[in-house]
PDB file of N, CA, C and O in Angstrom:
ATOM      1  N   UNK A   1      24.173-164.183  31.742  1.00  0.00           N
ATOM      2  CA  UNK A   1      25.449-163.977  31.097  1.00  0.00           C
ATOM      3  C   UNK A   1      25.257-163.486  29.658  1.00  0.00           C
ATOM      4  O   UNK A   1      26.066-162.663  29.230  1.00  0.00           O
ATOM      5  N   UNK A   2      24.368-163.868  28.958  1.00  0.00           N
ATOM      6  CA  UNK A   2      24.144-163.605  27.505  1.00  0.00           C
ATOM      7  C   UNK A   2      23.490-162.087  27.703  1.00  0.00           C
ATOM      8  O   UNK A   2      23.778-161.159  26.947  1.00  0.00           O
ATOM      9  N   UNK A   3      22.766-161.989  28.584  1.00  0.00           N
ATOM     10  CA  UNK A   3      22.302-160.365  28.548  1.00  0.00           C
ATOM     11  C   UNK A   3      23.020-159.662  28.693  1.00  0.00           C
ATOM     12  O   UNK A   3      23.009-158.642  28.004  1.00  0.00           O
ATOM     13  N   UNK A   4      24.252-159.933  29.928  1.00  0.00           N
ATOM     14  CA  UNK A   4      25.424-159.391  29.751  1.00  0.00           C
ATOM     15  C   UNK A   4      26.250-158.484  28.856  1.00  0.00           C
ATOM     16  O   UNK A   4      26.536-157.295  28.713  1.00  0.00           O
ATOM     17  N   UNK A   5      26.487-159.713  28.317  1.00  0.00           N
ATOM     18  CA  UNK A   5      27.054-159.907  26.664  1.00  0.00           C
ATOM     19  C   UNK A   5      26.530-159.219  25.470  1.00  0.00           C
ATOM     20  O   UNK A   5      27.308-158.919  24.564  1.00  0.00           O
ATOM     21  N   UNK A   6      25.148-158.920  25.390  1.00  0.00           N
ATOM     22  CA  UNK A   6      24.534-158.650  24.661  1.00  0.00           C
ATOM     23  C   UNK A   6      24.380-156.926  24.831  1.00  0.00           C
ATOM     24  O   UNK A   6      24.298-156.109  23.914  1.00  0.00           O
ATOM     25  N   UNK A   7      24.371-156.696  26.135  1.00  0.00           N
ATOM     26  CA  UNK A   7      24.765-155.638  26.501  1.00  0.00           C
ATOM     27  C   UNK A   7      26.043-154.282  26.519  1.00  0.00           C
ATOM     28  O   UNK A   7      25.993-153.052  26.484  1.00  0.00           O
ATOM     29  N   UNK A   8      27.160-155.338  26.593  1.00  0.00           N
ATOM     30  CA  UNK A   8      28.935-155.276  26.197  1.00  0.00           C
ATOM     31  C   UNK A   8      28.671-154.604  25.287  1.00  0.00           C
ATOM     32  O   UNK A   8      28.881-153.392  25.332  1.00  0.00           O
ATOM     33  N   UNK A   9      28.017-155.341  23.966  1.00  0.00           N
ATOM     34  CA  UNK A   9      28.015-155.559  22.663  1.00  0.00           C
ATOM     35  C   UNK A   9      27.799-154.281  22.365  1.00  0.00           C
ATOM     36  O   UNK A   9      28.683-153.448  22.166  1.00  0.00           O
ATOM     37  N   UNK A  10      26.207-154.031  22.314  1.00  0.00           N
ATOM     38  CA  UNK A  10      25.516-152.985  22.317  1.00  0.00           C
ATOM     39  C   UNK A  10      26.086-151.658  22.512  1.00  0.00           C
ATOM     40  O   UNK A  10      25.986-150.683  21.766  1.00  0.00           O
ATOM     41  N   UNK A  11      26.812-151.782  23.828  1.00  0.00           N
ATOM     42  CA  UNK A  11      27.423-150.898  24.259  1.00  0.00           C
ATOM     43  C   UNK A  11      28.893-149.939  23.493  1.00  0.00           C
ATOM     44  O   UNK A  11      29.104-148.739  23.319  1.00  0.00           O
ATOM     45  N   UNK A  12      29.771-151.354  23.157  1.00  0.00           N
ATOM     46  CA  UNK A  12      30.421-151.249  22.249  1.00  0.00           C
ATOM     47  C   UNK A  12      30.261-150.454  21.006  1.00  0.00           C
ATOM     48  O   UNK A  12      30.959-149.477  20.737  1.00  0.00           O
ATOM     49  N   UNK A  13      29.129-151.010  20.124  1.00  0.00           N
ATOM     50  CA  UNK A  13      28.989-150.178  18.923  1.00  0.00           C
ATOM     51  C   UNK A  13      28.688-149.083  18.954  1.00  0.00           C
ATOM     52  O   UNK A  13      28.886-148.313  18.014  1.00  0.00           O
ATOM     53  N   UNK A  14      27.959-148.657  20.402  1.00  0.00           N
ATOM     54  CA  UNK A  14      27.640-147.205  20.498  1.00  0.00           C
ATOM     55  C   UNK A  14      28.798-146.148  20.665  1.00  0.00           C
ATOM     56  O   UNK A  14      28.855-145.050  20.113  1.00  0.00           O
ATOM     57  N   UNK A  15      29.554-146.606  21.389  1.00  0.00           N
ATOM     58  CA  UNK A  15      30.832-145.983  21.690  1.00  0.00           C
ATOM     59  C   UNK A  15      31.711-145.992  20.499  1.00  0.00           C
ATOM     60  O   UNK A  15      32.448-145.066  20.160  1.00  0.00           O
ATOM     61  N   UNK A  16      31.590-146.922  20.006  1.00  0.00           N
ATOM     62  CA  UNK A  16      32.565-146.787  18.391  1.00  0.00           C
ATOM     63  C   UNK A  16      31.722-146.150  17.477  1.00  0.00           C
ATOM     64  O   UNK A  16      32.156-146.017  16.333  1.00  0.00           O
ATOM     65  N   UNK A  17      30.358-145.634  17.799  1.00  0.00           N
ATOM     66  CA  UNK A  17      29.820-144.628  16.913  1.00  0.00           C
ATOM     67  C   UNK A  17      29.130-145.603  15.075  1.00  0.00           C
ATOM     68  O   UNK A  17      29.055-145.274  13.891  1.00  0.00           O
ATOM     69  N   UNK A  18      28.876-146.529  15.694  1.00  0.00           N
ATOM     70  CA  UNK A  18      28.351-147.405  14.620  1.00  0.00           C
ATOM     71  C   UNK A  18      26.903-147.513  15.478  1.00  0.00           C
ATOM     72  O   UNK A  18      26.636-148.427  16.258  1.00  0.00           O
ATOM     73  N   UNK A  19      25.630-145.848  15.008  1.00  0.00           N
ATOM     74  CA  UNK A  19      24.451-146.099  15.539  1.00  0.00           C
ATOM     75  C   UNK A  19      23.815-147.562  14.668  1.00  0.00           C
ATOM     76  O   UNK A  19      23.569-148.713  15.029  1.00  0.00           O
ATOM     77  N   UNK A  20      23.725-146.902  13.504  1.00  0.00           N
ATOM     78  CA  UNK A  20      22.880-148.041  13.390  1.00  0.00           C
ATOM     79  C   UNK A  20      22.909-149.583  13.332  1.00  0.00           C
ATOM     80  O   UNK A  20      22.004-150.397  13.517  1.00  0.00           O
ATOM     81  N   UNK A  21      24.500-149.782  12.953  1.00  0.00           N
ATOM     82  CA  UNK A  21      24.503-151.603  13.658  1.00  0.00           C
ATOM     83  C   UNK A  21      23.817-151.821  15.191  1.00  0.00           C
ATOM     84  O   UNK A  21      23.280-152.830  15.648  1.00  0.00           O
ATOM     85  N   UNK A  22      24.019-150.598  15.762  1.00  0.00           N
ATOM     86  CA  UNK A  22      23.600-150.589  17.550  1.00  0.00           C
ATOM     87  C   UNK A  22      22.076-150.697  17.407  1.00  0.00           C
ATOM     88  O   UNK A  22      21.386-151.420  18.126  1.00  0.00           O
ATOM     89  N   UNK A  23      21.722-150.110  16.661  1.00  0.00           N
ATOM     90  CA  UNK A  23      19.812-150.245  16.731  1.00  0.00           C
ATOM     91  C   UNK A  23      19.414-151.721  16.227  1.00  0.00           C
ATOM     92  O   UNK A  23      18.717-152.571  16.781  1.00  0.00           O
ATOM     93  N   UNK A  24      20.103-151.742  14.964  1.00  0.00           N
ATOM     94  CA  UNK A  24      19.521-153.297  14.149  1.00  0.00           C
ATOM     95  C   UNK A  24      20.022-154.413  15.254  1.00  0.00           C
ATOM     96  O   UNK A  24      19.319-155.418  15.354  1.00  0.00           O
ATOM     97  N   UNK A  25      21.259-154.298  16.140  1.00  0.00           N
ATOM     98  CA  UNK A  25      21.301-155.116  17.100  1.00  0.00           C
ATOM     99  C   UNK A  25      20.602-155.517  18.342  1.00  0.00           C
ATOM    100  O   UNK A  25      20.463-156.601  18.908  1.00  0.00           O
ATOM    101  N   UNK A  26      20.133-154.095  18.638  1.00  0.00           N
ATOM    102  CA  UNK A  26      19.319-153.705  19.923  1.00  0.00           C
ATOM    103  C   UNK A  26      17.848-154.521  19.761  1.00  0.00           C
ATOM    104  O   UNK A  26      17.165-155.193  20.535  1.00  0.00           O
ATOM    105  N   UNK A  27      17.715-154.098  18.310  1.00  0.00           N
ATOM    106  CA  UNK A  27      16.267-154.941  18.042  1.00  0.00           C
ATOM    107  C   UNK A  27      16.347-156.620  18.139  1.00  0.00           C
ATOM    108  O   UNK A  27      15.602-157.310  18.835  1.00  0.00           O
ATOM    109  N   UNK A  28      17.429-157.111  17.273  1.00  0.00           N
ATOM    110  CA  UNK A  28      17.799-158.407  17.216  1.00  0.00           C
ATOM    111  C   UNK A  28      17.603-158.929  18.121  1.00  0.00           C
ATOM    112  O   UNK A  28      16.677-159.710  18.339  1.00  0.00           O
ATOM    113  N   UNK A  29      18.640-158.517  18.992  1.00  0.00           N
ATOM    114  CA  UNK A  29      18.841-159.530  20.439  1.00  0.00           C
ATOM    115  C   UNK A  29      17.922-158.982  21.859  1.00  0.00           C
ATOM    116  O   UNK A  29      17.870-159.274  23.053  1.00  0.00           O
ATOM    117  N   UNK A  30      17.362-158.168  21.068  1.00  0.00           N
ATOM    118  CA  UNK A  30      16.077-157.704  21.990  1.00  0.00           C
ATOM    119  C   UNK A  30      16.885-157.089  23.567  1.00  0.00           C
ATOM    120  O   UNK A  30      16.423-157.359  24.676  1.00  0.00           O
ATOM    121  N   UNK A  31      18.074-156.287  23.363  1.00  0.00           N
ATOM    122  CA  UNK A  31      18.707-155.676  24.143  1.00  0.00           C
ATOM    123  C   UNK A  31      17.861-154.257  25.174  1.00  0.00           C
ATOM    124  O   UNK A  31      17.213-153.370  24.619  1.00  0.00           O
ATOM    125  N   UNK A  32      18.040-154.323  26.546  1.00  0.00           N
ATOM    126  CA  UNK A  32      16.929-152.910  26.614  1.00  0.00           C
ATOM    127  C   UNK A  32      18.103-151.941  26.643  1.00  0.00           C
ATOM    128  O   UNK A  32      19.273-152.295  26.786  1.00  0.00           O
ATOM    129  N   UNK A  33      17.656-150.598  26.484  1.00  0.00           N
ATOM    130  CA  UNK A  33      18.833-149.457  25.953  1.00  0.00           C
ATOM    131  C   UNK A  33      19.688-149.216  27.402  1.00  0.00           C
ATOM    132  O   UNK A  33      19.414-149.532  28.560  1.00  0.00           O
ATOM    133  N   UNK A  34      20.690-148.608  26.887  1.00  0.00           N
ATOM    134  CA  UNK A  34      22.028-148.596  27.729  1.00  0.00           C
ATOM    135  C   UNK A  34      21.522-147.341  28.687  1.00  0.00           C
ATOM    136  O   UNK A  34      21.013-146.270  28.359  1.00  0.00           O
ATOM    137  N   UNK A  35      21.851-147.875  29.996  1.00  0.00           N
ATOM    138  CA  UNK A  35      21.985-146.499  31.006  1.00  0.00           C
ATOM    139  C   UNK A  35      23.255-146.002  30.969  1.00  0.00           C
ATOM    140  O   UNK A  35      24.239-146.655  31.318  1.00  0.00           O
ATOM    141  N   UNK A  36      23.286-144.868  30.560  1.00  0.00           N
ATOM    142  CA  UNK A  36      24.513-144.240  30.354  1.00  0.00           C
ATOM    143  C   UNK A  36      25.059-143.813  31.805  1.00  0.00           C
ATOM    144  O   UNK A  36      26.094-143.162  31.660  1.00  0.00           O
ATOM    145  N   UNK A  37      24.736-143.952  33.036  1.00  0.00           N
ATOM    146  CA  UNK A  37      25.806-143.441  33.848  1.00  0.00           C
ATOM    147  C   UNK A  37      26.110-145.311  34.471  1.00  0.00           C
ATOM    148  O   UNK A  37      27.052-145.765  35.120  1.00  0.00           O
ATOM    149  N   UNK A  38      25.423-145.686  34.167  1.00  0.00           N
ATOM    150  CA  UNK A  38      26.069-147.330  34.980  1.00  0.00           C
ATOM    151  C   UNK A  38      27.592-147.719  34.591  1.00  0.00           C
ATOM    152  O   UNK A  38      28.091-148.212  33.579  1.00  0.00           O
ATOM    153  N   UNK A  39      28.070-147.318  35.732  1.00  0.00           N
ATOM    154  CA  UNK A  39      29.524-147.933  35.332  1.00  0.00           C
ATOM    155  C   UNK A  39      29.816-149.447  35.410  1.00  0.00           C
ATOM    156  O   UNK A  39      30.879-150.045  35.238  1.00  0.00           O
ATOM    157  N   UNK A  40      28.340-149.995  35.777  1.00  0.00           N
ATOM    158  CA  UNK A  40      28.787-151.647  35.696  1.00  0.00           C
ATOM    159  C   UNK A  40      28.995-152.113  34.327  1.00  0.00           C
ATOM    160  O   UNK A  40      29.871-152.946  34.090  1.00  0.00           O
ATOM    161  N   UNK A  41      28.082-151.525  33.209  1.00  0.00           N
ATOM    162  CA  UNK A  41      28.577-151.526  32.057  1.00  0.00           C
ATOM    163  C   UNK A  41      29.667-150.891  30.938  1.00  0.00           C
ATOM    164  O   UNK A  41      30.003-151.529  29.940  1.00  0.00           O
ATOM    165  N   UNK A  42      30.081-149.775  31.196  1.00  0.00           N
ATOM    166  CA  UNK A  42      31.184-149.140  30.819  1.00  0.00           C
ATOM    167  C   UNK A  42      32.453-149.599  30.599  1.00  0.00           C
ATOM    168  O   UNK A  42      33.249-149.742  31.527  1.00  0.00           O
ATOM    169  N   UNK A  43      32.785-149.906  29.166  1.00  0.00           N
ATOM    170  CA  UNK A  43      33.994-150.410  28.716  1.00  0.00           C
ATOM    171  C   UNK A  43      34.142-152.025  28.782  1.00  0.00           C
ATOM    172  O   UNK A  43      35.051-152.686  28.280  1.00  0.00           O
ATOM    173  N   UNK A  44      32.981-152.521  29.554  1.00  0.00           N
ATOM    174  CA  UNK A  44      32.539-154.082  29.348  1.00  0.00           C
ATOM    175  C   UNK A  44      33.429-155.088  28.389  1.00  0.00           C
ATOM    176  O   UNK A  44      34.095-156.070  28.719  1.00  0.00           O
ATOM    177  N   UNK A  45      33.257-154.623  27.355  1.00  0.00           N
ATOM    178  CA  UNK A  45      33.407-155.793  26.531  1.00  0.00           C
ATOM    179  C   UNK A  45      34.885-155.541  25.934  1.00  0.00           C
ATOM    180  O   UNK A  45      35.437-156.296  25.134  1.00  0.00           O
ATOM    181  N   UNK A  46      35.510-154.178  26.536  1.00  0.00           N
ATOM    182  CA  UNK A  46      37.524-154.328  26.451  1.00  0.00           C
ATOM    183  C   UNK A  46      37.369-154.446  27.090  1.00  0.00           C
ATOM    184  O   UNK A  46      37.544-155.655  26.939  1.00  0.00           O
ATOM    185  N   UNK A  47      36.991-154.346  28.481  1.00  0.00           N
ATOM    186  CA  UNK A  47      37.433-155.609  30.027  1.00  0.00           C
ATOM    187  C   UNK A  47      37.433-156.712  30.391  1.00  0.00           C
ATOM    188  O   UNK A  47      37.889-157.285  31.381  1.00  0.00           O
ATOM    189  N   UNK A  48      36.796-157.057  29.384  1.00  0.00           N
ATOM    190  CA  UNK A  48      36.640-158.542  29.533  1.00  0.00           C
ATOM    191  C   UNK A  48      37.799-159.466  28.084  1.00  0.00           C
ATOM    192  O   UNK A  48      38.526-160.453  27.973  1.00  0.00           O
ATOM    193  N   UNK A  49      37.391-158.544  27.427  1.00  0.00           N
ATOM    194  CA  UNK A  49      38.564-159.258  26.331  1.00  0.00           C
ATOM    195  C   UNK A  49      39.763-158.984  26.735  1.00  0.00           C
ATOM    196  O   UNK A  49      40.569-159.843  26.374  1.00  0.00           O
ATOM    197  N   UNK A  50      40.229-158.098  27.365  1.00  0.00           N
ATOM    198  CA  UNK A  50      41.659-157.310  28.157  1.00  0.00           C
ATOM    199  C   UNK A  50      41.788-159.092  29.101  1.00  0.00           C
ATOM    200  O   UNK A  50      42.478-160.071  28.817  1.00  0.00           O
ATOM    201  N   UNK A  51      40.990-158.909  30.021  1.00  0.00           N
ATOM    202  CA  UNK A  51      41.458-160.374  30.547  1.00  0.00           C
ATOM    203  C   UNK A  51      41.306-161.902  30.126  1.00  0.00           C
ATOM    204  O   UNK A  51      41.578-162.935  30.737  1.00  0.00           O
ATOM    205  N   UNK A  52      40.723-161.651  28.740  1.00  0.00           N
ATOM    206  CA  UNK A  52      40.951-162.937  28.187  1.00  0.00           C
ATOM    207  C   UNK A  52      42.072-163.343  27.745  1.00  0.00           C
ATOM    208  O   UNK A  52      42.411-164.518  27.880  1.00  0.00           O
ATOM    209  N   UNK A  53      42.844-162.424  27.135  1.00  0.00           N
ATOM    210  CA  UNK A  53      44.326-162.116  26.852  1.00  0.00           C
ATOM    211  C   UNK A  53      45.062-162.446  27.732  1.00  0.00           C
ATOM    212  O   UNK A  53      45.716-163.477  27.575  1.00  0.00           O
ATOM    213  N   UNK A  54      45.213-161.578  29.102  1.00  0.00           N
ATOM    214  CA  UNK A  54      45.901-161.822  30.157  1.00  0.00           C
ATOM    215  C   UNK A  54      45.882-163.158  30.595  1.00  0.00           C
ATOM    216  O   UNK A  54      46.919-163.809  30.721  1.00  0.00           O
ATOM    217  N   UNK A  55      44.936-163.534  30.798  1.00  0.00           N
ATOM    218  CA  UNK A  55      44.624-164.701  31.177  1.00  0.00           C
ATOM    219  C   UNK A  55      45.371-165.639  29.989  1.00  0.00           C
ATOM    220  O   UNK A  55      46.168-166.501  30.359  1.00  0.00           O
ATOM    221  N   UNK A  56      45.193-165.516  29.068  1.00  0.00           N
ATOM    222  CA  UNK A  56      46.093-166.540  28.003  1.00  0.00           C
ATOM    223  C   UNK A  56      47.439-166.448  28.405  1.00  0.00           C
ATOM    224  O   UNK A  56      48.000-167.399  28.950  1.00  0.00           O
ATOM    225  N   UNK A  57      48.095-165.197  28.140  1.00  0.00           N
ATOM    226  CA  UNK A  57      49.650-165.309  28.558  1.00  0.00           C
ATOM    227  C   UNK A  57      50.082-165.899  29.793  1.00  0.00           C
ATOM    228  O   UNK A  57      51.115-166.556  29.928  1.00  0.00           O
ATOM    229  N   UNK A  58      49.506-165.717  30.408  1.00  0.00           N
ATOM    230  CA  UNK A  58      49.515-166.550  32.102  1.00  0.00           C
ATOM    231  C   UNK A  58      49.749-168.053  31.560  1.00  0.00           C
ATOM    232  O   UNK A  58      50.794-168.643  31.835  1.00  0.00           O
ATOM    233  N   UNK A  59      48.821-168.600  30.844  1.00  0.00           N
ATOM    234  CA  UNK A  59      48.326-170.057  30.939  1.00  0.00           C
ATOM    235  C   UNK A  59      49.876-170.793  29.751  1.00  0.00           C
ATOM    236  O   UNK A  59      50.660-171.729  29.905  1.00  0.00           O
ATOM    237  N   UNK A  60      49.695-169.853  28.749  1.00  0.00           N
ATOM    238  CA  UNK A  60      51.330-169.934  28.491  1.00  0.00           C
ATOM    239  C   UNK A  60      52.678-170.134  28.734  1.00  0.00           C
ATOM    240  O   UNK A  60      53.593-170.860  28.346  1.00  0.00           O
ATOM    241  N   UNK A  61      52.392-168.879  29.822  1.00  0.00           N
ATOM    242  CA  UNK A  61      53.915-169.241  30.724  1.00  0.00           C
ATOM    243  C   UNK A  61      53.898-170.569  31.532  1.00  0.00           C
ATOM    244  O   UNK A  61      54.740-171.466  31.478  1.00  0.00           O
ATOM    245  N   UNK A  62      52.787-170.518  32.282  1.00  0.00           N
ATOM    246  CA  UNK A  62      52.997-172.119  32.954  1.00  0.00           C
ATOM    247  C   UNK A  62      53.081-173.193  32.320  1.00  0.00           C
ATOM    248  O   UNK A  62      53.865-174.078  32.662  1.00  0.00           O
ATOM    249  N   UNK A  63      52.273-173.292  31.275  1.00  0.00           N
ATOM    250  CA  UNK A  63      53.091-174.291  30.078  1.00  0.00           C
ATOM    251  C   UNK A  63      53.788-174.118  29.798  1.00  0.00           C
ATOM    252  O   UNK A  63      53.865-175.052  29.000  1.00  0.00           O
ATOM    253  N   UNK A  64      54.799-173.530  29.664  1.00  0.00           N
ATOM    254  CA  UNK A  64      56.066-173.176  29.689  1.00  0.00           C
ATOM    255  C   UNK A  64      57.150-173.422  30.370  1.00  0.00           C
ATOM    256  O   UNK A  64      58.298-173.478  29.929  1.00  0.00           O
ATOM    257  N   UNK A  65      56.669-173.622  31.820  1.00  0.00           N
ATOM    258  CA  UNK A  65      57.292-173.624  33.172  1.00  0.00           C
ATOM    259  C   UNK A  65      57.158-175.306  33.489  1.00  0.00           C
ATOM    260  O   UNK A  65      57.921-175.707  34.368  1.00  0.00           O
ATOM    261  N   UNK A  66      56.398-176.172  32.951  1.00  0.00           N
ATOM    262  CA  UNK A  66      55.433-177.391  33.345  1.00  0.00           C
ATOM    263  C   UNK A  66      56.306-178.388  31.908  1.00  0.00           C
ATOM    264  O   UNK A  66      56.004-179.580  31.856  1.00  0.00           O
ATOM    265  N   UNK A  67      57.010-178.017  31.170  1.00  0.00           N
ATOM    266  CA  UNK A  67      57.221-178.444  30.055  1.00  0.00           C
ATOM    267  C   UNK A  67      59.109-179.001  30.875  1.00  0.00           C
ATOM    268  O   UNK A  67      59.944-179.570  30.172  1.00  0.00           O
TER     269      UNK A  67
END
């Protein structure tokens, strides 16, 4: 899960065009470099925050509903 993550990450800064936080990170967390056609990683880490969100408003309403 943390390689995962660490991966998201990585991935992230590259795409937002912040190389070198992406290298000083890559080294840090000892990340291996991104395969650029793997779509298992692609957009990772807004997909996963996208449903952390979702997932909150959900948990909301039923507290909501439970109240």
């Amino acid at each position: 899960m943390k390689d995962e993550l660490n991966s998201a990450v990585l991935e992230y800064l590259v795409k937002q065009g912040y190389q070198e936080s992406a290298e000083k990170f890559k080294m840090e967390a000892n990340v291996k470099a991104i395969d650029e056609k793997s779509a298992a990683h692609k957009d990772l880490l807004e997909k996963k925050w996208t449903s952390v969100v979702r997932l909150k408003k959900q948990v909301m309403e039923l507290e909501k509903l439970n109240k």
